[in-house]
C-alpha positions in Angstrom: -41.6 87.8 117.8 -41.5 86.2 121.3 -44.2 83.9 120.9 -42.3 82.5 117.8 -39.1 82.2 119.5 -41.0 79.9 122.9 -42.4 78.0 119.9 -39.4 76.8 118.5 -38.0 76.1 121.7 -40.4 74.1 122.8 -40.8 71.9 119.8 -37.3 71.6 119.9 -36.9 70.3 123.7 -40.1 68.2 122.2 -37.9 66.6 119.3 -35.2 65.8 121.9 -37.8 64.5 124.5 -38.5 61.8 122.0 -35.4 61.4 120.6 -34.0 60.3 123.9 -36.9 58.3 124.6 -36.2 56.1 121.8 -33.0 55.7 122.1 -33.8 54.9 125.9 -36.0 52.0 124.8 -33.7 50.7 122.0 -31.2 50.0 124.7 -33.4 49.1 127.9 -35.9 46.8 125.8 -33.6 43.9 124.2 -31.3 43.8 127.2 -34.5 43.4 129.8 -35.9 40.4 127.5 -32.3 38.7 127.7 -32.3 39.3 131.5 -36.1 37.9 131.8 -35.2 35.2 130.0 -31.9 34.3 131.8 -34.1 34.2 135.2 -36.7 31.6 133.8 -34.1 29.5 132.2 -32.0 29.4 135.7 -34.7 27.7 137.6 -34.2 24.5 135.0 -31.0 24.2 136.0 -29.9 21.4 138.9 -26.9 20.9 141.0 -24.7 18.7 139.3 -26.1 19.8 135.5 -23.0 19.5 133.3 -21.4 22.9 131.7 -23.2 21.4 128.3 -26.6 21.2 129.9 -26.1 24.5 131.6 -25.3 26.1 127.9 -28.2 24.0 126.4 -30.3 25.9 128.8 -29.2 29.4 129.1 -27.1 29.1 126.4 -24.5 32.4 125.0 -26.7 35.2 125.4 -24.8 37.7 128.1 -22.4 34.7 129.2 -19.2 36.3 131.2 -16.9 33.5 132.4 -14.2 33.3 134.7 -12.2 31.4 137.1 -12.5 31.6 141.0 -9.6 29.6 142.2 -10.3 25.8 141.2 -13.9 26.9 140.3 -15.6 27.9 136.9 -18.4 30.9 137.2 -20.3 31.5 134.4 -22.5 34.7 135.2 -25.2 35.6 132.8 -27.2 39.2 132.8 -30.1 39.5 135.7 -31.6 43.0 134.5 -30.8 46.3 134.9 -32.1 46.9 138.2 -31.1 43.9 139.6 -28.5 43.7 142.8 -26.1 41.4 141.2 -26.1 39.1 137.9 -26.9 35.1 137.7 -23.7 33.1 138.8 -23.5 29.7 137.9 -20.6 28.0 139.6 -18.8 24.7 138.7 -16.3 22.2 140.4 -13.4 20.9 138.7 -15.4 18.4 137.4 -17.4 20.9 135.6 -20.6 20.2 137.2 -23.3 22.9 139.0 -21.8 23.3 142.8 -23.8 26.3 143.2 -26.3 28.6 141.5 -26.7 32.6 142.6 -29.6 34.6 141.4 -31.6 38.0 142.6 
């Protein structure tokens, strides 16, 4: 009777082994891509680019924007272990003044 009882356990803990694993990788997967892309498309991007160019090259995918003072700072997803995310920041003329990535 004890051997059936270890048995169900562990093809229970089993089933919940790999159902957590999937849902892991449904999550982790698409969001990584995004990040891997946003770091390649960054290193197109010069000084002075126009907030057009800058969304013709990263484009909407993870976009946060925000305002810090007269400055525009779009930040775009980096990864999940990276330090911080991809800030793109603009003048008042809404041209690249500065670019911050991992």
């Amino acid at each position: 009777m004890l051997k059936y009882f270890v048995g169900y356990w562990v093809m229970f803990i089993s089933v919940i082994l790999v159902f957590v694993t999937l849902i892991y990788l449904l999550i982790y997967l698409p969001s990584q891509r995004i990040s891997q892309e946003n770091l390649e498309n960054v290193k197109k991007i010069n000084h002075g680019a126009s907030q057009d160019e800058v969304i013709s090259i990263m484009g909407n995918k993870g976009l946060e924007k925000g305002v810090w003072g007269p400055d525009s700072v779009y930040s775009y997803e980096a990864g999940i272990l990276a330090s911080s995310n991809i800030e793109i920041i603009f003048n008042g003329k809404m041209q690249v003044r500065q670019i911050i990535f991992p």
